[in-house]
C-alpha positions in Angstrom: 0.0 0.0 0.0 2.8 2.5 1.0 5.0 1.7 -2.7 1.6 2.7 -4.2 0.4 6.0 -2.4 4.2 6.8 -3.3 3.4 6.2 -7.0 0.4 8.1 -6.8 1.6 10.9 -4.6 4.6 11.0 -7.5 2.0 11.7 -10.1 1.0 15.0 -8.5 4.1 16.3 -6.7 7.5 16.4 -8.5 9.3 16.2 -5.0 7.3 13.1 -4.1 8.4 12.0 -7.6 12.4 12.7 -7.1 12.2 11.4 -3.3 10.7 8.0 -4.7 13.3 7.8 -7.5 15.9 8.1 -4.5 14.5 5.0 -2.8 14.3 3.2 -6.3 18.1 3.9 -6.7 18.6 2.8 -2.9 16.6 -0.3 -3.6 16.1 -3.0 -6.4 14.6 -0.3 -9.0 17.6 1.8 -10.0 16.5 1.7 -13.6 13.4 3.3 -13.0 14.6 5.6 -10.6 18.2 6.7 -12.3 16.1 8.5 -15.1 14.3 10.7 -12.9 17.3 11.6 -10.5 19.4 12.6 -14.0 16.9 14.8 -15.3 16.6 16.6 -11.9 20.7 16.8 -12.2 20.4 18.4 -15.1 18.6 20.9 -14.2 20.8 21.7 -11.3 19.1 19.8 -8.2 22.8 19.8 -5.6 21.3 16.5 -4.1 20.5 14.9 -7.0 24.1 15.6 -8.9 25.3 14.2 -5.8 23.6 10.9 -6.3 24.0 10.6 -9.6 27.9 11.2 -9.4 27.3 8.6 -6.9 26.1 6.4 -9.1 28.7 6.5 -12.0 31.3 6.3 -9.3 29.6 3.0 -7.5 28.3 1.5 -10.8 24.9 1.8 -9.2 22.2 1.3 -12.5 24.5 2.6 -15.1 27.7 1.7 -15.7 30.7 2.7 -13.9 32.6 5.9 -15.3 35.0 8.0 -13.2 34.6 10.5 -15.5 31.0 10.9 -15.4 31.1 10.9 -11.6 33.9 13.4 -11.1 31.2 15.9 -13.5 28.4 15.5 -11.4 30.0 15.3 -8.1 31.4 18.5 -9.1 28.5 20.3 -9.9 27.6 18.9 -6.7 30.6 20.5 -5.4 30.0 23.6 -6.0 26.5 23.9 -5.2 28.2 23.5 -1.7 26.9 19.4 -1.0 29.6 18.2 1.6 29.2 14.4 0.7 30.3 15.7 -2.9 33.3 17.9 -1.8 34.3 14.4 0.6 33.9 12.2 -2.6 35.5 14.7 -4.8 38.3 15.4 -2.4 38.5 11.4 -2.5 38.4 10.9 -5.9 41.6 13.3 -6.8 43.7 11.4 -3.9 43.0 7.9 -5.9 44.6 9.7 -8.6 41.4 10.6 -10.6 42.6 13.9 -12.7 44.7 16.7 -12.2 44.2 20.4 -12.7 41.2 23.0 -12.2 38.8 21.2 -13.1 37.6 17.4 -13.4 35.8 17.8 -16.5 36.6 16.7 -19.8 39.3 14.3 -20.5 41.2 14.9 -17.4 40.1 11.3 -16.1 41.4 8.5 -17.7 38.5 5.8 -17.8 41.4 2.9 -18.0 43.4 3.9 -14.8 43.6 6.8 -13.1 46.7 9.1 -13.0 49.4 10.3 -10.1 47.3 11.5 -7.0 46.5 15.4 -6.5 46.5 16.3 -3.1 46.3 20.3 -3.9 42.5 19.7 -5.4 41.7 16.9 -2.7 42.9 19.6 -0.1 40.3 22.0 -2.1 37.3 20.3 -1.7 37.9 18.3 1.3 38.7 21.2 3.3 35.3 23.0 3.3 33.5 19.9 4.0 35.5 19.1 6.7 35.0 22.4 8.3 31.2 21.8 7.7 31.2 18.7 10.0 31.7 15.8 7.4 34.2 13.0 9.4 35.0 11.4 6.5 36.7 14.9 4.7 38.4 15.6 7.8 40.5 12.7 8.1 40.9 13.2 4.0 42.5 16.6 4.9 44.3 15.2 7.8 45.8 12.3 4.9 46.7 15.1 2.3 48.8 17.1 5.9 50.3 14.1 6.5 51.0 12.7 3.2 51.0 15.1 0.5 53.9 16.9 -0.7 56.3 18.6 1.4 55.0 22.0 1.1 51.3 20.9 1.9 52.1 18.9 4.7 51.4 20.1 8.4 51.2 17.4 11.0 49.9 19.2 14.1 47.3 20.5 11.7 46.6 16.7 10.7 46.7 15.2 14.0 43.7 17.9 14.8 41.9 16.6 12.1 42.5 13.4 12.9 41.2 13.3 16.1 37.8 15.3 14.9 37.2 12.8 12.5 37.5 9.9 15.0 35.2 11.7 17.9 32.5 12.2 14.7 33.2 7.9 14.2 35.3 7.7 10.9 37.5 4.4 10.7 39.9 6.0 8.8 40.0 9.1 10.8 40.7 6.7 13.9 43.6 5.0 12.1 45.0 8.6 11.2 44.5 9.6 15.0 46.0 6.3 16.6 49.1 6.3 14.5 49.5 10.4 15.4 49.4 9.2 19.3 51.7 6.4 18.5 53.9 9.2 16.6 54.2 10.9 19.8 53.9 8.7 22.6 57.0 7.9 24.9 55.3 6.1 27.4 53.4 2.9 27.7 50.2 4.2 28.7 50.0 6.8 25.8 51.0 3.7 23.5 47.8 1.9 24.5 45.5 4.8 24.0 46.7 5.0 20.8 46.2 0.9 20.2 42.4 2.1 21.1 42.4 4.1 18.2 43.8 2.0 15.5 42.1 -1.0 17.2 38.8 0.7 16.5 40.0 0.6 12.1 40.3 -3.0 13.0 36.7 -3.5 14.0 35.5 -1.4 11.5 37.4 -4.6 9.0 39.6 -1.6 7.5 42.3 -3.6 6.1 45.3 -1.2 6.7 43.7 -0.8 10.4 43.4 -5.1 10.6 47.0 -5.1 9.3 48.9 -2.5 11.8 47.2 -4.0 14.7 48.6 -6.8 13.7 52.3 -5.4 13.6 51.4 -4.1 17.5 50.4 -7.2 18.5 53.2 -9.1 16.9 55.5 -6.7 18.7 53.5 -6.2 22.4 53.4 -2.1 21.3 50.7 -0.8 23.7 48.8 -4.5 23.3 50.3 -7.8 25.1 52.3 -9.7 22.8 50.1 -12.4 21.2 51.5 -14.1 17.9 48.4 -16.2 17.3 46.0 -12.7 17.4 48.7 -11.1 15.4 48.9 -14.3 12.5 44.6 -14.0 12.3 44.9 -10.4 12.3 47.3 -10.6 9.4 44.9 -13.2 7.7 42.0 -11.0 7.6 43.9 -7.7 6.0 45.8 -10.5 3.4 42.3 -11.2 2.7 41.2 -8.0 2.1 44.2 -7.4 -0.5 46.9 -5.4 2.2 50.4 -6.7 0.4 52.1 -6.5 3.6 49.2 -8.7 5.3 49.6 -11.2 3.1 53.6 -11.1 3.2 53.3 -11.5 7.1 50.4 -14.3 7.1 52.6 -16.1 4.5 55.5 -15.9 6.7 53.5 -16.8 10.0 52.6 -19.9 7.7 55.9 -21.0 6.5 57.8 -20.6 10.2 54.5 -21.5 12.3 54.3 -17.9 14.3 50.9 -18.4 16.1 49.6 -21.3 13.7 50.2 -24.1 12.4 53.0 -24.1 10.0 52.1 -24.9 6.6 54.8 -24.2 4.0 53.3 -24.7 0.7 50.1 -22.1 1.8 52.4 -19.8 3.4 54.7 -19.4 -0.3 52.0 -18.8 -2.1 50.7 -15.9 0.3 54.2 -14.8 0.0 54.3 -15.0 -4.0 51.2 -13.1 -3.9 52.3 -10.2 -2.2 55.3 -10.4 -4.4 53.2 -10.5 -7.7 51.1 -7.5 -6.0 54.5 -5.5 -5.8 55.4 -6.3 -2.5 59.4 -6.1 -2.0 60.1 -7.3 1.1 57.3 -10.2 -0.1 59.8 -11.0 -3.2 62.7 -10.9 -1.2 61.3 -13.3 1.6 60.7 -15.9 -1.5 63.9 -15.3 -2.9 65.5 -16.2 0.2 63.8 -19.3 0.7 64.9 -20.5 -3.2 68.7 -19.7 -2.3 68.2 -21.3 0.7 66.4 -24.2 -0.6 64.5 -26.6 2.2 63.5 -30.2 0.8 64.6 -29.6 -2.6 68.3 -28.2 -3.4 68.6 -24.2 -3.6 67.5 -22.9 -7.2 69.6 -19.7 -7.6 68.2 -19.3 -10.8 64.3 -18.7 -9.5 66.0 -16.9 -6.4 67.5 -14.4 -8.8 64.0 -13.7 -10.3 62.7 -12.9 -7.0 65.4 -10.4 -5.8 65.2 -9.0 -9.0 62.4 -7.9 -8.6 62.6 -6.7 -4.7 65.7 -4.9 -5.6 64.6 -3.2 -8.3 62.0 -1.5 -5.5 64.8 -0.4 -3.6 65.1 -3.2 -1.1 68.7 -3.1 -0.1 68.8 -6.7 1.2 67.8 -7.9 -1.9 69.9 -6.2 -3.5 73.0 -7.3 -2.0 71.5 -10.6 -2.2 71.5 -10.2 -6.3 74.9 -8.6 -6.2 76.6 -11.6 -4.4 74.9 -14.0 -7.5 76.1 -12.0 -9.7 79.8 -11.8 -8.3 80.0 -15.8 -7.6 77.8 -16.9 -11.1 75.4 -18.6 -8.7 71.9 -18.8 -11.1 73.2 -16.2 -13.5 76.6 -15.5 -15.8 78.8 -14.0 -13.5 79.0 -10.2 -14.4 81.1 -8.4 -11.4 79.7 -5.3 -13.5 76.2 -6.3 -12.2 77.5 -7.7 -8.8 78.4 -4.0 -8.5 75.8 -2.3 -10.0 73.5 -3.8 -6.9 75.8 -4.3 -4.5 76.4 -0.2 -5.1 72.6 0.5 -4.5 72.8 -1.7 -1.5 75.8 0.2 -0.3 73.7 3.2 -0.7 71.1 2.2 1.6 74.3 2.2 4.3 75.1 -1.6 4.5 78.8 -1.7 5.0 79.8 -5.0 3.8 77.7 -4.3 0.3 80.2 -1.5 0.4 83.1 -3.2 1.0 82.4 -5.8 -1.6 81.8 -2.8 -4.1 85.4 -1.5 -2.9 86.9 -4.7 -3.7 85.3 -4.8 -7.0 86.0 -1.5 -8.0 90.2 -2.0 -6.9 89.6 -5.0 -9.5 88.7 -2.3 -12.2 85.1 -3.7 -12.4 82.1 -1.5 -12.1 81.8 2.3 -12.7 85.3 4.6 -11.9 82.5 6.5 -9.9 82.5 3.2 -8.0 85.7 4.1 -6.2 85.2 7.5 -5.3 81.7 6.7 -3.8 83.2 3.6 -1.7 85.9 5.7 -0.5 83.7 8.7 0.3 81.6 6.3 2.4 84.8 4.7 4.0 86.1 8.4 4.7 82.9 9.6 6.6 82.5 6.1 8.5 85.9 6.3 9.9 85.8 10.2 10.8 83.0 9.2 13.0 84.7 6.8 14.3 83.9 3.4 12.6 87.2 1.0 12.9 85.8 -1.2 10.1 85.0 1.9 8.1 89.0 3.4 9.2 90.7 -0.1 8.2 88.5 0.1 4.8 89.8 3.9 4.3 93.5 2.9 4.5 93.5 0.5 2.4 91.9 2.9 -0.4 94.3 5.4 0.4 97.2 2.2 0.4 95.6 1.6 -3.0 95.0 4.8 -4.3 90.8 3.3 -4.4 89.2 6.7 -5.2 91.8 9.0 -4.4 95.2 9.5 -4.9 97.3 6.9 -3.1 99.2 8.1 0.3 100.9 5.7 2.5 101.7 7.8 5.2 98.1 8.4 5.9 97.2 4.7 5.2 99.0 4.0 7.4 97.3 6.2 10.2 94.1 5.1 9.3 95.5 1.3 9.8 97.3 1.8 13.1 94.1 3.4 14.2 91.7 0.5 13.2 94.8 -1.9 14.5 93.2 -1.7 18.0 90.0 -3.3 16.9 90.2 -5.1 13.3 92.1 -8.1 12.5 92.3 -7.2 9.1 94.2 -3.7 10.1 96.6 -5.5 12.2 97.8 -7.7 9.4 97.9 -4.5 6.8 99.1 -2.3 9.4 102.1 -5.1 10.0 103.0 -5.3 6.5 103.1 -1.8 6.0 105.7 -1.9 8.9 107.6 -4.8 7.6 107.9 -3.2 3.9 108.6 0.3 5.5 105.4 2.0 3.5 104.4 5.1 4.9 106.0 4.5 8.1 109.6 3.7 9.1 110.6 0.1 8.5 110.3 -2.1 11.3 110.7 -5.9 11.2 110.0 -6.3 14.6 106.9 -4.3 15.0 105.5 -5.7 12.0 105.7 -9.3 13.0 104.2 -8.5 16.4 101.0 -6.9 14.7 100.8 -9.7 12.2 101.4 -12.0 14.8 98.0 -11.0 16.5 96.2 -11.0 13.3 97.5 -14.9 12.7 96.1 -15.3 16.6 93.0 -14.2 15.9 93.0 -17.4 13.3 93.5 -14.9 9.8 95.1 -16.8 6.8 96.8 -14.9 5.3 98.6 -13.5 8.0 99.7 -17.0 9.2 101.4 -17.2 6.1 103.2 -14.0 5.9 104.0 -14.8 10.1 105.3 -18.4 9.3 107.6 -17.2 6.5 109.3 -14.4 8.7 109.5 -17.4 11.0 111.4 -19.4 8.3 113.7 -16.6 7.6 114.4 -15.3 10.9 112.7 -11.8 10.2 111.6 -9.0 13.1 112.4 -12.2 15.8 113.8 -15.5 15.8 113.8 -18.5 13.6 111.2 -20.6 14.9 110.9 -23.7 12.0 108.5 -25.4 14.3 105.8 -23.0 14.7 106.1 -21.4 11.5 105.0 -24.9 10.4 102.0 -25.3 12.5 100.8 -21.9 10.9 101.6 -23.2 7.6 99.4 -25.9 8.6 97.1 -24.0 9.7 96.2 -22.0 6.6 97.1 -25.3 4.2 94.8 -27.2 6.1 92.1 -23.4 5.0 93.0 -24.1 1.2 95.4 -21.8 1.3 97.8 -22.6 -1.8 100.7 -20.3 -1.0 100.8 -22.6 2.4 100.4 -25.9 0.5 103.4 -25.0 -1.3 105.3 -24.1 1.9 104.0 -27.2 3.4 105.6 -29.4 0.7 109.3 -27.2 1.0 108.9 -27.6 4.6 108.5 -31.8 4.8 110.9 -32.2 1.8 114.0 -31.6 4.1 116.2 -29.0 5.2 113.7 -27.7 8.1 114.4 -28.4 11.5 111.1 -30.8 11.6 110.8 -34.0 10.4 111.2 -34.8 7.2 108.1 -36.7 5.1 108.7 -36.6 1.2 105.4 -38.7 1.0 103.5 -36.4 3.0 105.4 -33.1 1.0 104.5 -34.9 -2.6 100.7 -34.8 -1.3 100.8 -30.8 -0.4 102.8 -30.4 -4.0 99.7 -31.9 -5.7 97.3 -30.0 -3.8 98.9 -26.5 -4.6 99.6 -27.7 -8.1 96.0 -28.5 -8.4 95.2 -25.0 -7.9 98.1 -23.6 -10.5 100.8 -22.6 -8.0 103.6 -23.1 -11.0 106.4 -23.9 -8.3 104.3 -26.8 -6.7 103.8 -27.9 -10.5 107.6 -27.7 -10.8 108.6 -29.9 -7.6 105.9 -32.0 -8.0 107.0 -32.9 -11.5 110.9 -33.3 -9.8 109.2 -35.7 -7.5 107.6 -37.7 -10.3 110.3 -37.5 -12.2 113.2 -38.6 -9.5 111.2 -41.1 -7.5 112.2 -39.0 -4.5 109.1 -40.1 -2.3 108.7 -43.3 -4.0 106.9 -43.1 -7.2 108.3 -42.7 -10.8 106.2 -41.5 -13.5 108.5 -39.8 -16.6 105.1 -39.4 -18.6 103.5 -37.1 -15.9 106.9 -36.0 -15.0 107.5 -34.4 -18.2 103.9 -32.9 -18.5 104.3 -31.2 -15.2 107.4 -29.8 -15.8 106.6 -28.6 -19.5 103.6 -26.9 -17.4 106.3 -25.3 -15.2 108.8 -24.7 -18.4 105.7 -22.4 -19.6 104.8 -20.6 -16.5 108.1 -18.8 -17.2 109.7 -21.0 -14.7 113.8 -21.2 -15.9 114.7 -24.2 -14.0 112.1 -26.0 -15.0 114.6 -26.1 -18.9 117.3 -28.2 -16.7 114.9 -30.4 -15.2 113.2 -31.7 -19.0 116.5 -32.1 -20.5 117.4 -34.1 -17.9 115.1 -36.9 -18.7 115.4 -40.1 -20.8 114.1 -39.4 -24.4 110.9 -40.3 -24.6 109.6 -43.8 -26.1 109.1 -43.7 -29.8 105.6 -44.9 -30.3 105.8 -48.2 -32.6 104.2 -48.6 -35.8 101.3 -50.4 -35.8 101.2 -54.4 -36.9 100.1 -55.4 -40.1 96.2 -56.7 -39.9 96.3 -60.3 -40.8 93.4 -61.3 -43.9 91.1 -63.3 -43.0 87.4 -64.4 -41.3 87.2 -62.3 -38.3 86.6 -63.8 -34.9 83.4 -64.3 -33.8 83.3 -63.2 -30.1 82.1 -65.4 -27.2 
């Protein structure tokens, strides 16, 4: 009875007929009521502009046309309808146009353009003064989030908290994270938790999603994993990238629920896929890492490409060291620098110490190794001993700058007191006399700490002032133990010196079958001198075995590696054997074979 007194009531009174083609639109009749509403738009009726922006914006009985909606809820707009300067206002921040006006072709049907905060703060601001929540915490977003000249954060934290006391969500959200901004003490840290918890029941996903991170972390909320994995769930749910990259990871280590690896990848890939970085770096980490299956650095590659190509300097140092080792790509150390150098830039010192030791190789860009020094340089004026010991050796290398050894070698005396690596350099530079007076002594006492603290390559350069009886005694026994030491580390220099050592003429014991082993290791690894005795050995018998054919290659190996000796040594052998000519093939059936 009511619909039809509306119908009849419509018939006499135009009002009666617009409010009826509202509750058409509102119900299941929006074709019969969409009509009506347009013509009183067109003829400038605020309220219904409003609705029929509305409905081009919603796709509510027409079809859905940003376009169409910016017009009306322009006109709208203007006529002074505060839900039209909020949905305006809202419009530009998704990036709906740009300029004066919304009309025309400034709104791209297929997707919209770059935000424009200047024209949201236009028409968000009068509404918001008029009362409307949802335009306040708009003009709060745009202070908080627009560019640098617009923004104004006491401003937005007022606006803010107006548009949570009139009930917005998302002025709640902006009002909690404002307390949480400024709060330095546990109870202003739960008062903002109220706030953003109160996004959260409203199922906004960005609100579902930092609650979430609080509750992960027990900020202003006791810690509770299990709430903070379901909290996650909901916002991945509701498409929040980062949701879904921290339910995915919840999944695949079991924080809070059940672990379940194969759900909690592809929650991760998702994110990924959606532009997440750290999403994309998480996956490529567990294909370098592998699990049940071997690592696949090839599909790990993929993955940090495309995290470091966002920026995200773990990844990027993560692509870097494949390309510098040729693990799932060609190795390029051009590459391996070009993102270890963006890692470096996001202040990761060993990114940029690997970029330094690129760049002294001659790889990468010859801005390369002014930028690593320059970061070195600042580092260590702070006070960074890593950072010092890295600056010496640029300026012992002339990395970046032009090479001075007497400043080097300040840099490494200073980083001496805390960097293994220092000690050695600074010990050498005091053995060779560079940049500093020459002192044997001195320099075998700093190296000597640096082979302490278990560093190769100064066990090696220790052991042979050891052998030689430089800057302290001869010591033939512990100068082999350190051999040792950095043979037994792959060290090739010390395989070598291992072999001298056992072959006689040390005061240890000799072993010529033990020295012949360490000569094939280090002549395994090209060391032409280990090639050279080993071939001696092979040649002579001297530990026991005789082989003239191997003999002679080793030592034409040696004779080639510029080795002079090794001339003496090939003439020295028998000639070698004349091969035979073959027999004559006898005519005849062949043999069957049984």
């Amino acid at each position: 009875m009511t619909g039809l007194l509306d119908r009849v009531r419509s018939v006499v009174s135009p009002g009666a007929r617009l409010q009826l083609a509202y509750r058409q639109m509102d119900g299941d009749e929006r074709h019969l009521g969409f009509p009506v509403v347009a013509k009183a738009a067109q003829r400038g009726d605020a309220e219904a502009q409003y609705r029929v922006g509305r409905a081009y914006l919603d796709g509510n009985g027409v079809p859905p046309s940003r376009s169409m909606a910016a017009h009306w809820l322009q006109c709208a707009a203007e006529s002074g309808k505060i839900e039209a300067q909020a949905a305006l206002a809202a419009l530009y921040l998704t990036g709906a146009g740009s300029g004066e006006s919304v009309t025309g072709g400034l709104f791209a049907e297929a997707l919209p353009g770059e935000p424009d905060f200047a024209q949201a703060l236009r028409w968000a601001k009068p509404a918001a003064e008029a009362g409307s929540a949802d335009a306040q915490a708009l003009v709060g977003y745009v202070l908080t989030s627009g560019p640098e000249h617009l923004r104004d954060l006491p401003a937005a934290d007022e606006w803010y908290r107006r548009s949570a006391q009139g009930g917005c969500a998302q002025g709640a959200l902006g009002h909690g994270l404002a307390l949480l901004r400024t709060a330095t003490t546990d109870a202003e840290r739960k008062i903002a938790v109220v706030e953003i918890a109160k996004a959260a029941d409203a199922n906004l996903p960005l609100g579902l999603y930092l609650l979430g991170v609080l509750t992960e972390a027990g900020t202003g909320v006791d810690r509770d994993p299990a709430a903070a994995s379901q909290l996650y769930r909901r916002a991945a749910e509701r498409g929040v990238r980062s949701g879904q990259a921290r339910w995915g990871l919840a999944l695949m280590e079991g924080r809070g629920v059940d672990r379940d690896p194969v759900s909690g990848e592809s929650w991760l890939r998702r994110a990924a896929l959606a532009g997440d970085p750290e999403a994309a770096a998480l996956v490529g980490d567990l294909y370098a890492k592998g699990g049940d299956l071997p690592p696949n650095y090839a599909e790990a590659a993929s993955w940090f490409h495309r995290a470091a190509e966002q920026g995200h300097g773990g990844a990027a140092r993560a692509l870097g060291m494949l390309y510098l080792t040729g693990a799932g790509v060609s190795r390029d150390a051009n590459e391996a620098a070009r993102w270890l150098r963006l890692a470096g830039e996001k202040g990761d010192k060993s990114s940029q110490a690997d970029l330094a030791n690129i760049a002294m190789t001659g790889a990468g860009s010859p801005e390369d190794r002014v930028r690593t020094r320059e970061w070195f340089e600042a580092a260590a004026t702070s006070g960074d001993l890593v950072a010092a010991f890295n600056f010496g050796v640029c300026l012992a290398e002339g990395v970046g700058i032009d090479r001075d050894d007497a400043k080097a070698a300040q840099w490494l005396r200073r980083a001496a007191d805390g960097v293994v690596n220092a000690q050695y350099w600074y010990g050498r530079m005091l053995a060779e006399g560079r940049g500093v007076d020459a002192d044997l002594h001195e320099g075998r006492a700093w190296m000597q700490r640096a082979a302490d603290a278990g560093m190769v390559d100064a066990q090696v350069a220790v052991a042979e002032m050891m052998v030689n009886g430089k800057g302290g005694p001869r010591d033939h026994a512990a100068a082999y133990k350190l051999f040792q030491a950095a043979a037994d580390k792959g060290h090739v220099g010390a395989q070598f010196a291992m072999g001298a050592m056992l072959g006689g003429g040390h005061d240890i014991a000799m072993d010529r079958v033990a020295a012949q082993g360490w000569y094939a290791k280090a002549a395994e690894k090209g060391h032409p001198y280990a090639v050279l005795m080993l071939g001696r050995y092979l040649a002579r018998g001297t530990a026991g075995q005789t082989d003239l054919a191997q003999a002679r290659v080793l030592l034409e190996h040696a004779r080639k590696a510029g080795i002079v000796d090794a001339e003496r040594d090939l003439a020295a052998l028998p000639p070698a054997p004349v091969p035979s000519e073959p027999a004559p093939q006898r005519q005849g059936h062949p043999v069957a074979a049984h």
